[in-house]
N, C-alpha and C positions, 0 to 999 in steps of 0.2 A: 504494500500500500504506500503511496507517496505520501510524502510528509503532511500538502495538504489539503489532501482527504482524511488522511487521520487526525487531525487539526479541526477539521470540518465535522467532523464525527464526533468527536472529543464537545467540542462546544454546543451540538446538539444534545448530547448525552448531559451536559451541566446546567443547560437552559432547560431540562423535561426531568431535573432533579424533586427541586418542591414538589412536583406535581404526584412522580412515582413517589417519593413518600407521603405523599397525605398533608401535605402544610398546606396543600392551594388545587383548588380544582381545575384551574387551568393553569397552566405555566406562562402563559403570554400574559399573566396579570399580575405576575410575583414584581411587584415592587424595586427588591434588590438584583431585578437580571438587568444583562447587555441585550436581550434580546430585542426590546424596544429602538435599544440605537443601531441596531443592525439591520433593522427592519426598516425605520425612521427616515427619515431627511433633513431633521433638524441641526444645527449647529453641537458637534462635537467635535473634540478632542482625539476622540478616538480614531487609529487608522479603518476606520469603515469600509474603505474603497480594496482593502487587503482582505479583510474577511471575508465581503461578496466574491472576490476572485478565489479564495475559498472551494467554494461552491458551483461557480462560475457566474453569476451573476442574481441579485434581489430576487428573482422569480423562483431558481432554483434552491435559494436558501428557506424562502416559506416550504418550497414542494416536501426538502429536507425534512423540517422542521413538523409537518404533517402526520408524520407516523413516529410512531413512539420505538427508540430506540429499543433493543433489548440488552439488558445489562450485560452480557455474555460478548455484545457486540467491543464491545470496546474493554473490559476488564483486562483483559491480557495486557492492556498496555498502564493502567493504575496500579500502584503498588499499594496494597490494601495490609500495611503492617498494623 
């Protein structure tokens, strides 16, 4: 897997975190995510335009973003000490 797709994967799996555990019914309304400014258009900071490429571009990152990772998908790469 290229670094970033696994990057891509990784950030979907952190932004659909609250949700798998039960703190938020939807993840797109957790308060503390990036998912908003990744989504967004509003004035940040953040390299935005690196994350979409990501993905390949805004449209592919919601498509992403649509199905609920499964934790199995990316563990191998989290060091769960």
């Amino acid at each position: 897997m290229t670094e970033s797709r696994y990057f891509a994967r990784l950030l979907v799996y952190i932004h659909q975190n609250p949700q798998r555990h039960g703190l938020i019914d939807d993840y797109r309304h957790w308060p503390y995510s990036s998912y908003g400014v990744f989504t967004g258009d509003g004035v940040t900071f953040v390299k935005r335009d690196v994350v979409r490429e990501w993905f390949g571009d805004v449209g592919e990152l919601l498509d992403a973003h649509q199905a609920m990772l499964d934790v199995d998908d990316v563990r191998r790469f989290v060091d769960e000490d």
